[in-house]
Every structure is written in structure tokens, then in C-alpha cells.
FITOR-576711 format. One record per residue (C-alpha): residue in three letters; z, x, y; chain. Coordinates in steps of 0.2 Angstrom, whole numbers, plus 5000, padded with zeros to 4 digits. Layout:
   res      z      x      y   chain
   Ala      Z      X      Y       A
...
//
This chain:
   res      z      x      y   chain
   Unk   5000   5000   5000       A
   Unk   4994   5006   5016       A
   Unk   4998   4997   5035       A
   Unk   4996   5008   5052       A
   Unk   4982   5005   5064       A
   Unk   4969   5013   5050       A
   Unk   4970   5004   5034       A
   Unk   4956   5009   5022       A
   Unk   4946   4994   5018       A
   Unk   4951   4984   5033       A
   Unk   4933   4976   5040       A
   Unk   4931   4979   5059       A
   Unk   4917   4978   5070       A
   Unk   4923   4995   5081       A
   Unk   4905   5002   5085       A
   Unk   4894   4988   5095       A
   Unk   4883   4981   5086       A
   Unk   4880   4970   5102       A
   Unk   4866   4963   5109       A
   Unk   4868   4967   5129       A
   Unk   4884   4980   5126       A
   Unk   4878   4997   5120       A
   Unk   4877   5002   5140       A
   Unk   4898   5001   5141       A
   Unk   4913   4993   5131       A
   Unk   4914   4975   5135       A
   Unk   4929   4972   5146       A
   Unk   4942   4956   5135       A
   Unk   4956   4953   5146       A
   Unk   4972   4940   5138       A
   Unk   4980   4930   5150       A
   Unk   4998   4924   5148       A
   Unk   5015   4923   5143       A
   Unk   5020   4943   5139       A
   Unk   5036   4939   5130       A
   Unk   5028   4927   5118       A
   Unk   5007   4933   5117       A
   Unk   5008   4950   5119       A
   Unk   5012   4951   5102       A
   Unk   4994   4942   5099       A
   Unk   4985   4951   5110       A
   Unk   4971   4968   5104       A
   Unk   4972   4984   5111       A
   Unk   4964   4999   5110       A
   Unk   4960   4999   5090       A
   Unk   4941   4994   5096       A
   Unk   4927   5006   5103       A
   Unk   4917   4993   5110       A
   Unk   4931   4984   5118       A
   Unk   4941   4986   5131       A
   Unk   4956   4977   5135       A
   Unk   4970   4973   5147       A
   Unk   4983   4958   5149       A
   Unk   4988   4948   5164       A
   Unk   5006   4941   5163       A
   Unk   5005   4922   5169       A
   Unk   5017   4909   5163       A
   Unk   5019   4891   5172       A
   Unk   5025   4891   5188       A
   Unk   5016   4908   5192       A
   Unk   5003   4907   5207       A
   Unk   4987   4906   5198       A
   Unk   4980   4915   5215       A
   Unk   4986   4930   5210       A
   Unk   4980   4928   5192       A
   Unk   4963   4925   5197       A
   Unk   4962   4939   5210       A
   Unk   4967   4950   5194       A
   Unk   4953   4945   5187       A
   Unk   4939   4947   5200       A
   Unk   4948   4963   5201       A
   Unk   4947   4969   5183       A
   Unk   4930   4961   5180       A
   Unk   4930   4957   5164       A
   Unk   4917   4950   5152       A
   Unk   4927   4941   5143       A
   Unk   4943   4931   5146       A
   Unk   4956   4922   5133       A
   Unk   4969   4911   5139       A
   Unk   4982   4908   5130       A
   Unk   4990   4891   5133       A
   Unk   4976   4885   5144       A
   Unk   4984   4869   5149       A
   Unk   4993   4876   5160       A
   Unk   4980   4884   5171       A
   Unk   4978   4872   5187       A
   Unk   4962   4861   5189       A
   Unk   4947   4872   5196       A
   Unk   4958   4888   5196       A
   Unk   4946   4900   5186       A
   Unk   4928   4891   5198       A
   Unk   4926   4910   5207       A
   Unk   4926   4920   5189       A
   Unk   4912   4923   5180       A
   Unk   4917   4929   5165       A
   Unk   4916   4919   5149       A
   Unk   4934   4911   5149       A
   Unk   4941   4905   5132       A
   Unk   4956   4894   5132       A
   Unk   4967   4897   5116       A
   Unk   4976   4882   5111       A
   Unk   4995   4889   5104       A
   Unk   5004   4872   5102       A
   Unk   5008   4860   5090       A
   Unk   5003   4840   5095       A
   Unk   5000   4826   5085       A
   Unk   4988   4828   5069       A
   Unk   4972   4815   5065       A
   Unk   4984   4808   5050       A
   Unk   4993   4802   5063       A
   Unk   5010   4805   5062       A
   Unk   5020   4809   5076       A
   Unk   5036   4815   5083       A
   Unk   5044   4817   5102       A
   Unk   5042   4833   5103       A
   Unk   5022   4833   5097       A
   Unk   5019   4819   5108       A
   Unk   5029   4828   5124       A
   Unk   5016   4845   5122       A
   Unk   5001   4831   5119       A
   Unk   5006   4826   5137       A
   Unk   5005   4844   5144       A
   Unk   4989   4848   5134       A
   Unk   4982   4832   5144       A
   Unk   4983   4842   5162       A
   Unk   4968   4854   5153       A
   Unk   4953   4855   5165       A
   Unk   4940   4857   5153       A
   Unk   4929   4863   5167       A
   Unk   4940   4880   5169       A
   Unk   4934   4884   5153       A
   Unk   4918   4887   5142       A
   Unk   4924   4887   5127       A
   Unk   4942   4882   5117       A
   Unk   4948   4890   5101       A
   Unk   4963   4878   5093       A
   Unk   4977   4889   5080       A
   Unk   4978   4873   5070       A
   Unk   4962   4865   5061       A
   Unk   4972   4847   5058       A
   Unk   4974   4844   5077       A
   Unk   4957   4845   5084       A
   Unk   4953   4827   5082       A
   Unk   4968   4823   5093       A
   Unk   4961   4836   5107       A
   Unk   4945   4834   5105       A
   Unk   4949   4818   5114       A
   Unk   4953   4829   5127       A
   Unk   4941   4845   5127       A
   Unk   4927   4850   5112       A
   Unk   4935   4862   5101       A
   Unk   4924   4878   5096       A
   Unk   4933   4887   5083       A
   Unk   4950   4885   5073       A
   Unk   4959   4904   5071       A
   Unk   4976   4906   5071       A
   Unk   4985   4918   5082       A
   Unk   4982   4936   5077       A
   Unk   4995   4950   5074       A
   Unk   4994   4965   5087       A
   Unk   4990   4981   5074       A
   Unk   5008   4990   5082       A
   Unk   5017   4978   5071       A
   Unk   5009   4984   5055       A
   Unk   5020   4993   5042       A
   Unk   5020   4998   5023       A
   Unk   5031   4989   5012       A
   Unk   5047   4998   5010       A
   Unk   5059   5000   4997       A
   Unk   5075   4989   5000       A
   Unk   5090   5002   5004       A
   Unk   5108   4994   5005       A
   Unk   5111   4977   5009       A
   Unk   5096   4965   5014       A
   Unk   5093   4966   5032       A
   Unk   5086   4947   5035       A
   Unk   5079   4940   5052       A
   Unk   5076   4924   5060       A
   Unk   5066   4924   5077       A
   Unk   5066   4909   5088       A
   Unk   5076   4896   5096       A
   Unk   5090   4886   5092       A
   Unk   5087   4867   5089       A
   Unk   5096   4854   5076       A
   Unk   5082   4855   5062       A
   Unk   5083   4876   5060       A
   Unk   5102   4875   5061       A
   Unk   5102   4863   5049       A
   Unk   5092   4876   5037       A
   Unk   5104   4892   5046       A
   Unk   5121   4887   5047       A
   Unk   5126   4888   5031       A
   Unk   5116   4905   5028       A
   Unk   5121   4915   5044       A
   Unk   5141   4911   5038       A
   Unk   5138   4916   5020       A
   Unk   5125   4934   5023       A
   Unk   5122   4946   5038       A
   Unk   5107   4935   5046       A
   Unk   5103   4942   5065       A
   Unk   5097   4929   5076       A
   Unk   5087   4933   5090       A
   Unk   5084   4918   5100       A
   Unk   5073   4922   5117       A
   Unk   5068   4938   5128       A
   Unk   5062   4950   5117       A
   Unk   5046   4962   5125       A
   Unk   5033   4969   5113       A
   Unk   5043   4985   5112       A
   Unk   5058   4976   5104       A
   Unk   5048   4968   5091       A
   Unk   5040   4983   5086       A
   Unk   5059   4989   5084       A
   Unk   5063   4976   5072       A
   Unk   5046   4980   5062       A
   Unk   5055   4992   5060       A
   Unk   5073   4988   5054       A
   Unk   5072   4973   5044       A
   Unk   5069   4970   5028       A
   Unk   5063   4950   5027       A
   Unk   5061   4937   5038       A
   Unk   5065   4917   5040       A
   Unk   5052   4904   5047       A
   Unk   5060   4887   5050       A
   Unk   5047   4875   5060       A
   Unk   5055   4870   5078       A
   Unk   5055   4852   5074       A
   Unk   5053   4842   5055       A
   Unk   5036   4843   5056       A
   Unk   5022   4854   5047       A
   Unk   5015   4867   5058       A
   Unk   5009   4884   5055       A
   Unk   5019   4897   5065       A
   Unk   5013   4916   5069       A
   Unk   5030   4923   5067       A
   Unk   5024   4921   5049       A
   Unk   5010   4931   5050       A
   Unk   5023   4945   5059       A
   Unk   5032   4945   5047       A
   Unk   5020   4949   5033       A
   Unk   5014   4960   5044       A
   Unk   5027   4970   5045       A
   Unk   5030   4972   5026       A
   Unk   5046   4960   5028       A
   Unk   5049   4948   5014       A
   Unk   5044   4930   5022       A
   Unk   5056   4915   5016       A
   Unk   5047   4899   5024       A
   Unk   5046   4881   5026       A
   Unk   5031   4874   5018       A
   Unk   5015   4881   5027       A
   Unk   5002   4867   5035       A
   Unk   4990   4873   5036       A
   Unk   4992   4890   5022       A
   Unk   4976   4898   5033       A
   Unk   4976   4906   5015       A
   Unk   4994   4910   5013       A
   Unk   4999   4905   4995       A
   Unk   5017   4901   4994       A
   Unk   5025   4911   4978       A
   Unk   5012   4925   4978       A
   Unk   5013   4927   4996       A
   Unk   5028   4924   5002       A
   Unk   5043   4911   4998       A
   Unk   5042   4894   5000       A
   Unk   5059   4886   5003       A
   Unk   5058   4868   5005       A
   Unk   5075   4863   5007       A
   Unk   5093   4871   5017       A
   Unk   5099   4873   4998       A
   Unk   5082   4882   4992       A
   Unk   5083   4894   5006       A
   Unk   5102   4898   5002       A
   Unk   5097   4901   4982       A
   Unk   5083   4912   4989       A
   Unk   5093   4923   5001       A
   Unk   5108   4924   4985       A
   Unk   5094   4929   4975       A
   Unk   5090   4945   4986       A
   Unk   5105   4947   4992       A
   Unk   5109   4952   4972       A
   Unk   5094   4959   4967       A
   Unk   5086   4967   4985       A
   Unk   5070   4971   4979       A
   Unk   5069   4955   4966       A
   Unk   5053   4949   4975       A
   Unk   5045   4966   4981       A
   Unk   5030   4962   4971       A
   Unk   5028   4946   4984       A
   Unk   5030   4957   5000       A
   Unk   5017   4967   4994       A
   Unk   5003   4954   4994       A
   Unk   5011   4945   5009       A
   Unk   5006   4962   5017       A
   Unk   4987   4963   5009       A
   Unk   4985   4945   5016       A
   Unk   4990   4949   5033       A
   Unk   4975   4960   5035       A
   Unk   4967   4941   5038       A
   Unk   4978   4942   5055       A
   Unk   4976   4960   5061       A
   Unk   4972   4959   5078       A
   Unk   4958   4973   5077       A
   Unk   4949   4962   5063       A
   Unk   4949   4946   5072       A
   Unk   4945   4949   5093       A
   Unk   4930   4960   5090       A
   Unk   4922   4948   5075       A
   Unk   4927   4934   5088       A
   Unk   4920   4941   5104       A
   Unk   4903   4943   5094       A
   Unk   4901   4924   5089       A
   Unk   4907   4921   5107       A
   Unk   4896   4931   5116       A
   Unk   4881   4925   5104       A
   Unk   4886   4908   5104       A
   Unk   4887   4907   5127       A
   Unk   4871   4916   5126       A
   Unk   4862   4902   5115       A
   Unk   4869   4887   5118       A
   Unk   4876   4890   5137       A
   Unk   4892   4881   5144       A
   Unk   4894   4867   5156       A
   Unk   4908   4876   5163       A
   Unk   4907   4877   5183       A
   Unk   4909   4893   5191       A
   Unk   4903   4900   5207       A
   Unk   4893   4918   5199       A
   Unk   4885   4917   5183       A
   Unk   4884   4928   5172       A
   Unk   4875   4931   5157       A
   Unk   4884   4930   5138       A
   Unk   4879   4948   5135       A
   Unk   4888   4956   5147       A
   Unk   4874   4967   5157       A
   Unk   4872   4965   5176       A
//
């Protein structure tokens, strides 16, 4: 087992074989939250590409964000949590924008929750027209947003290739981490875990340097959806990424995952305590699992997804165009 930025085998697109982009890189910028999409964001593992991140979150002024960006000139913007860009804001950029949907809201089989139906409500202040196209992480929503704005592609949220590790033998006690907040439904799965075993916490605030760190220190990770309702979270795909063992709620959708090969499904508060008693016995009882939870994370590594993904894009603006409005065109290939 290998990890690292230069796993053998991995298939990326890090020469340009690009129509329009063999005069420079192509400039990708990310736009948003740091604390949360750094994490998800490519870096420098690409020849072709280059890449910087603008920190916005709601609330910010989207002037300075978009004087950023006619700064930087990029060819190619993604936006995560587009929704909560303001009507008309990205008019005066000419690059391709993408908005990435990252949030749960209610699925085409129609069930529904508070909290589904409360993020539904924010998606509904998208402006379609600041974008030219829109990538969704979940593939069971986009009946419910194309209601709202056309859905180009499904992908769920990469893993940046820092967090990338082997799978390393189990020394001493398990050390197990769960990442995210507090709310009734993941206490109800935690309480009785964090009094029995050594379970860190780590609700909010942590920068892309922390989690590298705890890449690093722990051993396996816990992924409890916020609410009682199926999603698909990317602390997942961290997780695996890092060589942790992940202990999971059900998956929906897997994106491939395969619960008991991949990683450890627990269904239940009592399942995830027999799980935990389990390692906490036997430390390296389910190393065979961490080891192809980390060959499937290769699905999610950053430098395999954005430079595939910036292809079809580019190919894709440049055939079919975009009804987007914007104030300077400028072609998909990305030559003046």
C-alpha cells in the first residue's frame, strides 16, 4: 500500500492534453469557505493547472471576492456553496464559473426533514445566471434542484492529496476520531462511546494544517450524518483517505463505497459500540478493511478528479456554450 502525492497507478491528466491550453497552465481558482473546502480543494499535483483559493463565506462582501477574481484571472472558477453568491455578483468575470452544490435538501423520493427543507430554502436564493454550469455531490437530489437550476454533473467532493497516507499498523490503544458538530441524532450514536473509550471530538475551527495533523495521529474515524437522514458525507472519503479505519452510518449514495469491504457500516448506537469493543480488543482486527478503504479513496483524490473535470468542462462550454450573462466573454479554451 502506497498514499503520498505519487501513488503508482493513480490516473491523472498532469500534461495538457487540452485543446486551447498548451500555450500556459489553465488558471482554476476555488471559491469559499477555507475551514470547511479547503480540504476539497487541488493544488499544485497538476502541470497543466494552476490553482489558488479565495476565502468567502456568507456575510463576506462579494466585491472583494470578485475584484479577486478579475485580479487573478482565472479560466476557470468553482464555487463551492454557490447559493450564497448574491444575484448578478460574478456579471464582470469572464471565466467559466461552476457552482458546486455541498448540501443536503430533499431527495426526488420525497422524504423530508426540517433541516433538508431549511438548506432547500437557502439553495432557492441561487442566481442561475452567475453561473454556467452546476455540479451537485449527491445524484438523488437533482430532481429537487433542477427545479431550481440544470444540474451538469453529479461528483462528490474530492480529497486534497495532503491528506493522503499509508495504512499504518495500529500501535497501543486505538486512537478514534469523530469530526463535526454536535446535534441530538450523533450524540445519540456518541454518548455512550466517548464515556466507555478515548473518542476525541473536534467540533468546529480546524484549518487545513490541523487536519493534515490528525491524518496523521489517528488511527480510525466515526461518520454520523448531521440529521436522521441518508446523505453522503466527505469526512468519509478523509478518512479513507488518510488510512483511518472508517465506522459509518449507512452510505446514500455508496459513490462506490462497499460497506464491510470498505469500511464499517454501523447502523445502530449499539452496532457502533460492538464495533469500537471490537478494535478496541483486537486493534488491527479490521486492517484488511482500512486497506481497501484506502485503494477506494483513489476515486476521491483531488489530483484525479479537477484535472479530468476541467477537461469535460472546458470541452463541454466550448460546444454547447452557456446562457450565463457576463459582461467579457471568453472562449472555453482558455486562449486570448
Amino acid at each position: 500500500m502506497t498514499s503520498g502525492r505519487t501513488t503508482p497507478g493513480t490516473t491523472r491528466l498532469r500534461s495538457a492534453p487540452v485543446v486551447g491550453l498548451t500555450r500556459r497552465p489553465a488558471r482554476l481558482m476555488f471559491v469559499g469557505q477555507a475551514t470547511y473546502f479547503a480540504s476539497c480543494a487541488l493544488s499544485d499535483e497538476c502541470d497543466w493547472i494552476e490553482t489558488s483559493f479565495v476565502d468567502f463565506r456568507g456575510g463576506d462582501d462579494p466585491a472583494r471576492m470578485v475584484e479577486q477574481m478579475l485580479d487573478r484571472d482565472p479560466d476557470v472558477v468553482i464555487v463551492f456553496k454557490p447559493e450564497l453568491v448574491p444575484p448578478s455578483a460574478l456579471a464582470e468575470v469572464s471565466a467559466i464559473t461552476v457552482g458546486y452544490l455541498t448540501e443536503p435538501v430533499p431527495r426526488e423520493d420525497g422524504c423530508s426533514h426540517p433541516d433538508l427543507d431549511r438548506r432547500l430554502s437557502d439553495l432557492r436564493m441561487l442566481d442561475p445566471a452567475n453561473f454556467d454550469r452546476v455540479i451537485s455531490f449527491d445524484p438523488l437530489m437533482v430532481s429537487t434542484v433542477e427545479t431550481i437550476v440544470p444540474v451538469w454533473r453529479s461528483v462528490p467532493l474530492p480529497v486534497s492529496d495532503r491528506y493522503y497516507r499509508d495504512v499504518r499498523q495500529v500501535r497501543g490503544r486505538p486512537r478514534v476520531l469523530f469530526l463535526g458538530r454536535s446535534t441530538p441524532h450523533r450524540e445519540s450514536f456518541l454518548l455512550r462511546p466517548k464515556h466507555r473509550y478515548d473518542i476525541v471530538h473536534i467540533a468546529h475551527g480546524l484549518g487545513p494544517d490541523d487536519l493534515e495533523r490528525l491524518a496523521d495521529e489517528f488511527d480510525a474515524g466515526i461518520n454520523v450524518h448531521n440529521e436522521p437522514y441518508p446523505n453522503f458525507e466527505n469526512r468519509a472519503c478523509f478518512h479513507l483517505a488518510a488510512g483511518h479505519l472508517l465506522l459509518s452510518e449507512p452510505l446514500s449514495p455508496t459513490h462506490g463505497l462497499e460497506p464491510g469491504i470498505d469500511f464499517v457500516e454501523v447502523e445502530s448506537p449499539e452496532r457502533l459500540l460492538q464495533a469500537l469493543r471490537l478494535i478496541f480488543d483486537v486493534p488491527d482486527v479490521y486492517r484488511r478493511v482500512r486497506v481497501r478503504g484506502r485503494q477506494k479513496a483513489e476515486l476521491f483524490r483531488a489530483s484525479r478528479v479537477y484535472p479530468a473535470l476541467v477537461l469535460d468542462l472546458l470541452r463541454d462550454v466550448a460546444s454547447f456554450g452557456s446562457g450565463r450573462r457576463r459582461t467579457a466573454d471568453r472562449t472555453a479554451s482558455g486562449v486570448r
